[in-house]
N, C-alpha and C positions, 0 to 999 in steps of 0.2 A: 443256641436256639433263640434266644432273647436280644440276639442284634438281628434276626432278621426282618423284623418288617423296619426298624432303619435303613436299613440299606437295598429294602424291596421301595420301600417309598422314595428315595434317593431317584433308584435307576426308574420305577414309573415317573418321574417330575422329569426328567432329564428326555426319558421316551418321548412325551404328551409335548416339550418344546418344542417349536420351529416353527409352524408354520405364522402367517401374518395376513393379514387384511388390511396392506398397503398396496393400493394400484401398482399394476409393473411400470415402470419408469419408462421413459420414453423422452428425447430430445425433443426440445420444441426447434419448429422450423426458423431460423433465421433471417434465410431471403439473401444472404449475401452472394455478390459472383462469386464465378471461378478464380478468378485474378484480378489483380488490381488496375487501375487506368494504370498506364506507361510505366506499369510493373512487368518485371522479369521472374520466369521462374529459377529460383536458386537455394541452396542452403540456407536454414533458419537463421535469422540474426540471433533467436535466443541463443545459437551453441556458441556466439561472441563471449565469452568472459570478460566481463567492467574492466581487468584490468589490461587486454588485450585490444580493448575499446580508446580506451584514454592513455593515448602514447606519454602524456608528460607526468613525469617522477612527481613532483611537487604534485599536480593536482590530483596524483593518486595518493599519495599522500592524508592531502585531504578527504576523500573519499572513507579511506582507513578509519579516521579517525571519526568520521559521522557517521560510520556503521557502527561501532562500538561505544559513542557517548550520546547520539542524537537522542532528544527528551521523545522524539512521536516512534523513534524504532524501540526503546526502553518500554513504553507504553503499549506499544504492539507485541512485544515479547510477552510482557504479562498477560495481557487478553490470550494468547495461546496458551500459556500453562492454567490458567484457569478454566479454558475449556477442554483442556486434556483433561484435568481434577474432575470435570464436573461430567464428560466422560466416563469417567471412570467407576467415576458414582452408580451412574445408570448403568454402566456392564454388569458390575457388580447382583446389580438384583436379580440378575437371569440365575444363579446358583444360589443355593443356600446358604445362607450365615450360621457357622457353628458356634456355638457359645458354650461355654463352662459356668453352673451356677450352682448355688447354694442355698439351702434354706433352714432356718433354724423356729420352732414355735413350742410354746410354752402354755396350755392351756387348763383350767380347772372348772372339773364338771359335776354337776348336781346329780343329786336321784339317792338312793341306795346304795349305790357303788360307786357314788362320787369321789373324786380326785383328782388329782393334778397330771395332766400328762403330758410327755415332752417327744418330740419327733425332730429329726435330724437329717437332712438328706445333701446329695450331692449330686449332680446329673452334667449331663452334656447332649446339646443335641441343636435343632434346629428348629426355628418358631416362625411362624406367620410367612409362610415362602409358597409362593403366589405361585401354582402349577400357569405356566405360560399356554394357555390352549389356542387362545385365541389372537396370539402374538403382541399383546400390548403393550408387557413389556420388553418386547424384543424391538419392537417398531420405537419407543419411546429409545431406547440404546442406538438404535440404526440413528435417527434423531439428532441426538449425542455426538455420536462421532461426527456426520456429517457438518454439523455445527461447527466442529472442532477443526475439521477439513480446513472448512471456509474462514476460521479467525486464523487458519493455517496460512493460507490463502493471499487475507488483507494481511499479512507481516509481509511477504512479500509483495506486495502491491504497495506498502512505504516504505519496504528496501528500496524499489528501485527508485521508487518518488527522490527518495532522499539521493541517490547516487545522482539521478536527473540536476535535479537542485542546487548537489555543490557540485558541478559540473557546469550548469547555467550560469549560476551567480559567481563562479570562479571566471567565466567567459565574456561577463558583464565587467566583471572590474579593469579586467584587460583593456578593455574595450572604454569603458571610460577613461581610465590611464592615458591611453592612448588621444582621446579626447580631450583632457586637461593637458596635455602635451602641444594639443595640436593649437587651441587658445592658448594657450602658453608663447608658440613661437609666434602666432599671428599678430598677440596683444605686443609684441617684443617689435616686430615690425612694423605696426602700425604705431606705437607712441616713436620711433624713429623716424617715420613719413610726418608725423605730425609735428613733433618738432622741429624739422624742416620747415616747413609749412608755415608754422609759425614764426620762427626765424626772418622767414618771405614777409609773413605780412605785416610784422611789426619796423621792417624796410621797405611799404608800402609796394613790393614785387608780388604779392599775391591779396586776392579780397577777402573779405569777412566769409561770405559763402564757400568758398573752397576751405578756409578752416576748418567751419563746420561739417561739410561734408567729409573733411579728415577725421574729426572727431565722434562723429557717428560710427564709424567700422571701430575705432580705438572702445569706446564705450561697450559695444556690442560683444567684444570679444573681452573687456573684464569682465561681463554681468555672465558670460559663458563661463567664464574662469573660475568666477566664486560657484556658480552652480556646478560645475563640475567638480570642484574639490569637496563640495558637498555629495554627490552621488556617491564619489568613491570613497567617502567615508561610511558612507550607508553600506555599500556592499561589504564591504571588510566589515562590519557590524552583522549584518548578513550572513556572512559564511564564517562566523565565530557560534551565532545561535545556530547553525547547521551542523558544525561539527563540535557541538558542545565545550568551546573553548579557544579561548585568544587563537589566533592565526598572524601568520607572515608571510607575503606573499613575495617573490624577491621582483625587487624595482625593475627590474632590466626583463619582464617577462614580457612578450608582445602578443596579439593574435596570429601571426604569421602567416603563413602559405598553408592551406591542406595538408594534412600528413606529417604538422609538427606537434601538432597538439592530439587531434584524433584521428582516427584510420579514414581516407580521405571518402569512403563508399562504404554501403553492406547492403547484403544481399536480402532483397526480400522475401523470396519464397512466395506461398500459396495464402489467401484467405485463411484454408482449414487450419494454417500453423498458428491460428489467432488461439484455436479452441483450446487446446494443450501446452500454449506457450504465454497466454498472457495471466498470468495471476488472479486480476479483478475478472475475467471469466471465469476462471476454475470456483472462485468464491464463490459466482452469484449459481456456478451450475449446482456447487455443492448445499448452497440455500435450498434452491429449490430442490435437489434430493431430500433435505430435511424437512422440507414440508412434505413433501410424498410422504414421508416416515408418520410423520405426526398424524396424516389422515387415518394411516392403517388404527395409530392408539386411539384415535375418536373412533372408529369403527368399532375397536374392540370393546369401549366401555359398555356397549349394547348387550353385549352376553355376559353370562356368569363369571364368575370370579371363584376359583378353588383356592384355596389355601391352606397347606400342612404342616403341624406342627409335630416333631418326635425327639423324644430324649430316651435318654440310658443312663442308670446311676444305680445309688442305694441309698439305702435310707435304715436309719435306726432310733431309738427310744434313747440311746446312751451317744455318745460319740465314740467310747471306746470299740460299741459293739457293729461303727460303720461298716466296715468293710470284712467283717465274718460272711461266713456261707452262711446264703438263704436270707441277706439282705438287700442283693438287686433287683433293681426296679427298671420297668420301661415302660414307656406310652404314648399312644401314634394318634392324632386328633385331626381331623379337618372342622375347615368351614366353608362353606360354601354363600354366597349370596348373589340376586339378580333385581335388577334395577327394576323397578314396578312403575312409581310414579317420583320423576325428580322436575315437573314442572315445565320440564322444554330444557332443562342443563346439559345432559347429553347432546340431544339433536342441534341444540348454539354451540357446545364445541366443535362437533362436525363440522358444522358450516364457517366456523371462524380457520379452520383447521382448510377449508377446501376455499374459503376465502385468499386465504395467506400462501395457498399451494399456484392459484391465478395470477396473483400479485408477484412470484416468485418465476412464472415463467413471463411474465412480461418487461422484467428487471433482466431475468438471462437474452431475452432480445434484444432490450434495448441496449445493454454493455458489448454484446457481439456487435451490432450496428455500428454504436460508435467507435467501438475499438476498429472499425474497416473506414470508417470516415476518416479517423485521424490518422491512421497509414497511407490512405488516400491523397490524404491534403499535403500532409509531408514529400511525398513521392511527387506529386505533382509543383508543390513550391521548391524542389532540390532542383527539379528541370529547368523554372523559369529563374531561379537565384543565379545560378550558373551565368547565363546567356547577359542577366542583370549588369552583375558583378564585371565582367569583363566590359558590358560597355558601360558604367559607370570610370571604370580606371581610364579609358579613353576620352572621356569626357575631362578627366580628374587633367586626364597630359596635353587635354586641348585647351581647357580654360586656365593652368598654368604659364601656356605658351603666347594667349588672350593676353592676361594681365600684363605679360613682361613687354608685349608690343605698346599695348597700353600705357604703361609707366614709358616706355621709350618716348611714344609721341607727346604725350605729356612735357617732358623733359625738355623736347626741341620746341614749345609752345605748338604744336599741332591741334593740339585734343585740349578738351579743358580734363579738370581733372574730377568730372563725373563719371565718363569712361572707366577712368584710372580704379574711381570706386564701385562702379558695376562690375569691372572683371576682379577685384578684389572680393566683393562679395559673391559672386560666383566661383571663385575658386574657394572659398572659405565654405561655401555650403556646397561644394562637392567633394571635398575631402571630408568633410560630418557624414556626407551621406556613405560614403563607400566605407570609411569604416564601422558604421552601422550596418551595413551589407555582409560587411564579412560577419560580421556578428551573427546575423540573424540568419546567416548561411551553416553556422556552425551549431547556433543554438537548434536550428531545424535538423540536422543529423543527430545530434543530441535527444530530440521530440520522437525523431524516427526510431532511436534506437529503443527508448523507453516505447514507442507505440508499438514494436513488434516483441515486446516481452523479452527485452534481452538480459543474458548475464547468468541463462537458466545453472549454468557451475559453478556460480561462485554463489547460489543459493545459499541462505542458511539453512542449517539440520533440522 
């Protein structure tokens, strides 16, 4: 008979939980189309796996190793376990905390029948456990979690940043390579042209000016040479802070054709595939879920507040005589209290609370927005790179073909040899520009894949 009002107070606290005075949630509107300008409907790029994405060994490679050493995913990892802990904290309050405790006291008393007298006890039970009526503490839990969602959320959102990154800056080095290569053979051919040249002029067969104008392209293409051996040292610097540690990249790697480094297309799918496939959405929806939450706990603070405390034990005069018959003890206590006057501190959480819930749906807009702008911009710069690209190479094989006519008539004294260095400077800045082109062809598939949330399987747990 004496564990029952424990475990009648139990199951009333347990009964009186659930409900909450948090608004029903609701999507805010977006505004986005249905599809995207000179988008196709097709399978999600997220169900791409990164490694299914980036066909080359090596820069998966890298990948590997800047999802397991990068400083900003280590740092992302722990923000989630601390909002799981802290979580957990707040679930926790919705049940009672059992405790085992002891008390010993020792006192001596006046009067007539004064003496010293000693008491002994031992209990177990549950103190200061907040019947939930008004859902405050549930709503501050809901809270919790959803916080915990969204630091869920941003790890993903610098997973795939960081997958983006050594994927870019792996693309970028190639691409400069290629570039100190390209100064490399031009500087090679033009100190050959110009020591000719010079040869000529110091046999009075060519003048002071045609030197010079030799030596402008030869100049132009070391100050390219030192700056490019500078880039690529940057980047390899670059993708060692990305994947947390020295890197080697091998010499003989190039940008190539479509389809040797990444899959040469993907598919985009619909708008809606933003909502459940991009990361930085799922955070900011789950933000603003947790402000939904926190309104209901400002709500709640307005009403009463019960709280019950009961144990079970015994208690004796002696220690030996604890645990005899006719020494247990039990006792079932509340409190109750209701806010009368706190100045305006409740009514300023509310409002801070429905403040931050405003702020939270205009943050879920503007992330859907942009996340449709920059799938937008990608889709639309894939279409014109393309058309780009091919006539850039055409140009690249017509002002090759410029130059060698050029250097012909040169040769038979035709032309002077300004000619010779106008199509030498045009083929030299159109071979920079195309392999910038590919570049920026590949880094924009790259932007795509990252703008439609891909890689959703090879998520972390």
């Amino acid at each position: 008979m004496m564990r029952k009002p424990a475990y009648l107070t139990l199951f009333t606290s347990l009964l009186l939980a659930g409900c909450t005075l948090a608004p029903d949630y609701q999507a805010p509107v977006t505004g986005i189309a249905g599809q995207y300008p000179a988008g196709t409907m097709a399978a999600p790029a997220a169900d791409v796996a990164w490694r299914d994405f980036f066909l080359e060994p090596e820069l998966q490679g890298l990948i590997e190793q800047a999802l397991v050493r990068n400083h900003d995913l280590l740092i992302a990892a722990g923000n989630v376990e601390r909002a799981r802990a802290l979580y957990r904290i707040e679930r926790s309050a919705q049940l009672p905390s059992v405790a085992l405790g002891g008390q010993a006291s020792r006192a001596r008393t006046v009067g007539p029948a004064g003496g010293i007298n000693e008491q002994i006890g031992v209990n177990v039970g549950f103190t200061a456990f907040e019947l939930d009526l008004f859902g405050r503490v549930r709503s501050l839990s809901d809270a919790a979690r959803q916080s915990y969602l969204a630091t869920a959320a941003a790890r993903e959102t610098a997973r795939l940043t960081v997958v983006a990154e050594v994927a870019n800056t792996y693309l970028t080095l190639l691409a400069d390579r290629e570039q100190l290569a390209l100064t490399e053979r031009t500087f090679a051919a033009q100190q050959e042209s110009y020591d000719l040249i010079r040869q000529a002029y110091d046999r009075g067969a060519r003048n002071l000016l045609e030197l010079r104008q030799a030596e402008t392209l030869l100049e132009t293409a070391r100050a390219d040479h030192a700056a490019y051996r500078r880039q690529v040292a940057r980047d390899e610097n670059a993708l060692a802070v990305l994947t947390g540690g020295p890197v080697t990249v091998a010499a003989d790697r190039e940008l190539g054709a479509d389809g040797t480094l990444l899959i040469p297309a993907l598919p985009e799918g619909l708008p809606s595939d933003l909502l459940v496939r991009r990361p930085d959405i799922m955070q900011a929806e789950h933000t603003l879920r947790a402000a939904n939450a926190n309104i209901g706990a400002a709500r709640a603070a307005f009403f009463p507040r019960l709280s019950l405390t009961s144990a079970l034990g015994t208690a004796s005069t002696s220690l030996s005589g604890l645990f005899e018959d006719g020494s247990k003890t039990w006792s079932v206590g509340a409190d109750a209290s209701l806010p009368l006057f706190d100045f305006g501190r409740n009514q300023a959480n509310l409002d801070v609370a429905k403040a931050e819930q405003e702020i939270a749906v205009a943050q879920y807009q503007g992330t859907v927005r942009t996340a449709f702008q920059e799938v937008a911009d990608t889709l639309v710069a894939r279409a014109t790179l393309d058309d780009q690209i091919a006539a850039q190479t055409a140009l690249v094989a017509a002002a090759r073909e410029s130059q060698e006519l050029s250097q012909a008539r040169y040769d038979r004294g035709i032309d002077s040899y300004l000619q010779v260095l106008d199509a030498q400077r045009s083929l030299y800045g159109a071979e920079r520009t195309l392999i910038a082109l590919r570049l920026e062809r590949l880094a924009n598939l790259v932007t795509l894949y990252k703008a439609l949330g891909g890689g959703t399987g090879d998520r972390a747990d």
